[in-house]
N, C-alpha and C positions, 0 to 999 in steps of 0.2 A: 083398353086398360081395365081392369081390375077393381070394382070399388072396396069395402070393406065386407060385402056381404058374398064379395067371392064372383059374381056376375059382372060381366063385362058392362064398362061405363058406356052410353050410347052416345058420351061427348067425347069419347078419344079418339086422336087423330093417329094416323100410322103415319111412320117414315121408315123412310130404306137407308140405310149409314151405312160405311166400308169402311173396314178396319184393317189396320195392317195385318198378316198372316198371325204374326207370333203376340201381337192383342188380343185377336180372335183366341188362341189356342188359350189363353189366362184368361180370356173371359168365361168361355165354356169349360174351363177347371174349377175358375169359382163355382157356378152354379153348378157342375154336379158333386163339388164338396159339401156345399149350402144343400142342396135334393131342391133345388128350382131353378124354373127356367133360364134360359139364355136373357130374354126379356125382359125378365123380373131385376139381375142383375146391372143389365143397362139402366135400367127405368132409377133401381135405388141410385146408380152412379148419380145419373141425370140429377135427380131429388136434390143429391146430398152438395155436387156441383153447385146448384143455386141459392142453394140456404148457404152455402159457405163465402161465394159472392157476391151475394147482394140480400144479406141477410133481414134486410127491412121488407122485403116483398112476401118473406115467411110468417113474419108476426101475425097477418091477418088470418091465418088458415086457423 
């Protein structure tokens, strides 16, 4: 991951996720509308998922 300064965090962890076929094709249109990665749009999904959730675990950041 990404920090602010553009260098890869040395605490991120990877995972492998499957998507259905026609997910994938609307996730890879997002970001090459956006001009960023595949990753970048997961990751904000992921983000925006748990601040929408469990919005008390966001306040501390």
């Amino acid at each position: 991951m990404r920090n602010t300064t553009g260098r890869s965090d040395p605490q991120a962890v990877r995972a492998s996720v499957s998507f259905p076929p026609a997910l994938h094709a609307e996730l890879e249109q997002i970001a090459r509308d956006k001009k960023v990665s595949l990753a970048w749009v997961i990751r904000e999904a992921a983000e925006k998922y748990v601040a929408d959730q469990w919005p008390l675990l966001t306040q501390t950041k």
